[in-house]
C-alpha positions as a LaTeX table, in Angstrom:
\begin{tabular}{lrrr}
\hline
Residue & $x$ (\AA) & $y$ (\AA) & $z$ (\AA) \\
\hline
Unk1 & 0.00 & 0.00 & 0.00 \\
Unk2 & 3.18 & 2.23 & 0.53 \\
Unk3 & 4.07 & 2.53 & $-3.25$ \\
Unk4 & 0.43 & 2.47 & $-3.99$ \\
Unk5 & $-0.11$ & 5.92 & $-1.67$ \\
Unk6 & 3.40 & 7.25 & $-2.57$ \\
Unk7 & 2.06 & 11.38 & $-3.81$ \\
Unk8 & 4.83 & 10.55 & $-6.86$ \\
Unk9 & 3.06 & 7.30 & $-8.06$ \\
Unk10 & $-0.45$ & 8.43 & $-7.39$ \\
Unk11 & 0.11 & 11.63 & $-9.53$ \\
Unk12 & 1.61 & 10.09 & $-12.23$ \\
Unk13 & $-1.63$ & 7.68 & $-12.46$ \\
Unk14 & $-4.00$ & 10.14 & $-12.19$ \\
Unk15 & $-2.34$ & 12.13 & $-15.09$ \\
Unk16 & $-2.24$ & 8.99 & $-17.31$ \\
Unk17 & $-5.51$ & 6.91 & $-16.53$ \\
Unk18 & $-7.57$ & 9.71 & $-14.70$ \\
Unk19 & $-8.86$ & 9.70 & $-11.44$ \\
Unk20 & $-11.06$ & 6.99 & $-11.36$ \\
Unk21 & $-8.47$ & 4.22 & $-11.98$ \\
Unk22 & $-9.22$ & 0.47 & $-10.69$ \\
Unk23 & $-6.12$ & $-1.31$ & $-9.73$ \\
Unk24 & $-7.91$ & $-4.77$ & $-11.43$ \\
Unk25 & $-4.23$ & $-7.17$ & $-10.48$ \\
Unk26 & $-1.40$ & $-7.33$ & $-8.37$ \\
Unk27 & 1.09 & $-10.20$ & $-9.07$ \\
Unk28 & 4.69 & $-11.17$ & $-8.21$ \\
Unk29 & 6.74 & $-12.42$ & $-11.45$ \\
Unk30 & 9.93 & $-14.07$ & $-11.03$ \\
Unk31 & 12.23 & $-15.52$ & $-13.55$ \\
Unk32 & 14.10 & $-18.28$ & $-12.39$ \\
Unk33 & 17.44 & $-19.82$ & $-13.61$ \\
Unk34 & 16.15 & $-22.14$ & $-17.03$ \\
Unk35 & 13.12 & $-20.04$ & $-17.76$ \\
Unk36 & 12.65 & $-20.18$ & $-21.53$ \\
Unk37 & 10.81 & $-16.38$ & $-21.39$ \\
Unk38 & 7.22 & $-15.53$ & $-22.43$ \\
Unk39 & 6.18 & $-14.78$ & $-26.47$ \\
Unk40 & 5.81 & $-11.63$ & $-27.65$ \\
Unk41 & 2.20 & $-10.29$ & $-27.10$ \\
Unk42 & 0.29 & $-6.99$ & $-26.25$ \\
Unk43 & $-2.11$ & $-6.71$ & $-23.09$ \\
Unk44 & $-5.97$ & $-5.98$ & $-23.09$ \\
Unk45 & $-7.37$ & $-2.36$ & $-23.98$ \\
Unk46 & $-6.98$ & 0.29 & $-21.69$ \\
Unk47 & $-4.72$ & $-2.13$ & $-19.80$ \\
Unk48 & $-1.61$ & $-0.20$ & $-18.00$ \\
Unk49 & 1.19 & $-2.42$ & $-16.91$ \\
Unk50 & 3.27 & $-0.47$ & $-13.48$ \\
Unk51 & 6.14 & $-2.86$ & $-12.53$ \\
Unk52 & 8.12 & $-2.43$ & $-9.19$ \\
Unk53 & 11.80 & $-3.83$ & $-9.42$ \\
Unk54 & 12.55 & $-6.36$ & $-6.38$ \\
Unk55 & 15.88 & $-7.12$ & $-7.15$ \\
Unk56 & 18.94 & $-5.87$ & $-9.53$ \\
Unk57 & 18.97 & $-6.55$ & $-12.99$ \\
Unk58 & 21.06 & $-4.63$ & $-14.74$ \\
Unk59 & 21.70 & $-7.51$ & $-17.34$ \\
Unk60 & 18.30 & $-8.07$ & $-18.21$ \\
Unk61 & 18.49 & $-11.54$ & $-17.80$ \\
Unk62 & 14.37 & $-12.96$ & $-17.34$ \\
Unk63 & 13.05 & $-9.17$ & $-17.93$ \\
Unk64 & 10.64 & $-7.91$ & $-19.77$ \\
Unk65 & 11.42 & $-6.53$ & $-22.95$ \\
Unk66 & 9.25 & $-4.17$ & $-25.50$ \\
Unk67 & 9.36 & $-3.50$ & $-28.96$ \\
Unk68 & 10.58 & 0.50 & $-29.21$ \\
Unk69 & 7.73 & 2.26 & $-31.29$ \\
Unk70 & 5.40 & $-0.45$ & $-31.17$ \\
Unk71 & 2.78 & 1.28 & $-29.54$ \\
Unk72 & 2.63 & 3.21 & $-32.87$ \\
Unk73 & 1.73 & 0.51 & $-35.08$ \\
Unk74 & $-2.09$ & 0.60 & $-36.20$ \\
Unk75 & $-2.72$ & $-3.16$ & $-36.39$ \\
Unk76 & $-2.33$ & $-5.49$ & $-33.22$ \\
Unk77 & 0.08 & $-8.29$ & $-33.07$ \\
Unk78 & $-3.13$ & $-10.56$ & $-32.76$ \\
Unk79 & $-4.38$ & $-8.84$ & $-36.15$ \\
Unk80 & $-1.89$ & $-9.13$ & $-38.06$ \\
Unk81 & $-1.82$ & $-13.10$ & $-36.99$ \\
Unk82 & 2.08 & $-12.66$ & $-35.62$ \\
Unk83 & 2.47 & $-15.57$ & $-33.07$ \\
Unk84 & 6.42 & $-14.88$ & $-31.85$ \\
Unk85 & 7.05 & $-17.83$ & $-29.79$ \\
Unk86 & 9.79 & $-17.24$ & $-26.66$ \\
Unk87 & 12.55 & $-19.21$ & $-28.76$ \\
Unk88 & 12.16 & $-16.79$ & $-31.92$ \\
Unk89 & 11.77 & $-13.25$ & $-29.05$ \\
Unk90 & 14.84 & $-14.62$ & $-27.81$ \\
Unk91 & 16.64 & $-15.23$ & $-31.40$ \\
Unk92 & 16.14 & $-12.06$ & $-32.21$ \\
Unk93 & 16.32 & $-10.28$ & $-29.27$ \\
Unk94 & 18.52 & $-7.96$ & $-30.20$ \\
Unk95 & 15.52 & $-6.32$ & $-31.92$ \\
Unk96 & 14.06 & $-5.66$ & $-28.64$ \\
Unk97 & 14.32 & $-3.20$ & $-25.39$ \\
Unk98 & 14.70 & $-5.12$ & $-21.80$ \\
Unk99 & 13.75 & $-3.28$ & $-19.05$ \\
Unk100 & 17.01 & $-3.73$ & $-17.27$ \\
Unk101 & 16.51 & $-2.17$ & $-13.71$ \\
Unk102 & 17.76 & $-2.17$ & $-10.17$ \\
Unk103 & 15.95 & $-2.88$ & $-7.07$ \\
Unk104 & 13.02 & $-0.01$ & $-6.40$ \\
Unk105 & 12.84 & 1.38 & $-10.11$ \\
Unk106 & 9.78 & 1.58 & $-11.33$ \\
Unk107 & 8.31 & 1.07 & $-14.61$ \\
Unk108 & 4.87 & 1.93 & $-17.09$ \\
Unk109 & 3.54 & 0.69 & $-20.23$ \\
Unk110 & 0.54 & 0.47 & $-21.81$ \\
Unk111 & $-1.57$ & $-2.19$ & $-23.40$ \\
Unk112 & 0.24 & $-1.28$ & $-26.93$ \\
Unk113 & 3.57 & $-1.74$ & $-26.60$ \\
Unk114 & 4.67 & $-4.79$ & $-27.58$ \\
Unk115 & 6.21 & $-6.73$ & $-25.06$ \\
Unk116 & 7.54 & $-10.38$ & $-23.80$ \\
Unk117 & 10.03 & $-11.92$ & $-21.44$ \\
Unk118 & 13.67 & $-13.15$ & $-22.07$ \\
Unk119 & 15.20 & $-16.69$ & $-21.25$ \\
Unk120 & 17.02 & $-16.52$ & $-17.86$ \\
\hline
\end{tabular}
């Protein structure tokens, strides 16, 4: 509830998703050594993705990483019928942004953006 109340954090969601936001999930995700990473995919409409780094990654090993500019594109991954399994995001990974943080950053994206999760 700390980070939730923190005046910083509250601000910034009331600028971006007004003031009536819901909070609809809260869930831990940890990548753990062997993990083969999660396909490339976009999130529901008006979905807003705020993640809290627990520990340091600075290598980006098991992170999340986006597509730059994807959130641009006019057709979906779904419409356009792109399935990008986690062994061709992580072939051509070098394509693609991780979100390489250290312990207490904080991050936002939006239901656009391209995203998936790297083999750790």
């Amino acid at each position: 509830n700390k980070d939730f109340s923190n005046r910083y954090i509250m601000s910034f969601l009331e600028e971006v998703l007004g003031q009536n936001y819901k909070i609809l999930d809260i869930s831990i995700r940890r990548s753990m050594a062997g993990d083969s990473g999660l396909y490339l995919h976009q999130d529901g409409v008006g979905q807003v993705n705020m993640g809290i780094c627990l520990d340091n990654n600075p290598n980006g090993d098991g992170a999340t990483a986006v597509l730059p500019g994807s959130h641009l594109l006019e057709k979906s991954a779904k419409k356009l019928r792109l399935e990008i399994t986690p062994f061709l995001f992580n072939t051509f990974r070098f394509l693609f942004k991780p979100l390489c943080f250290m312990e207490g950053d904080v991050s936002f994206f939006s239901n656009p953006v391209w995203h998936g999760r790297f083999s750790n």
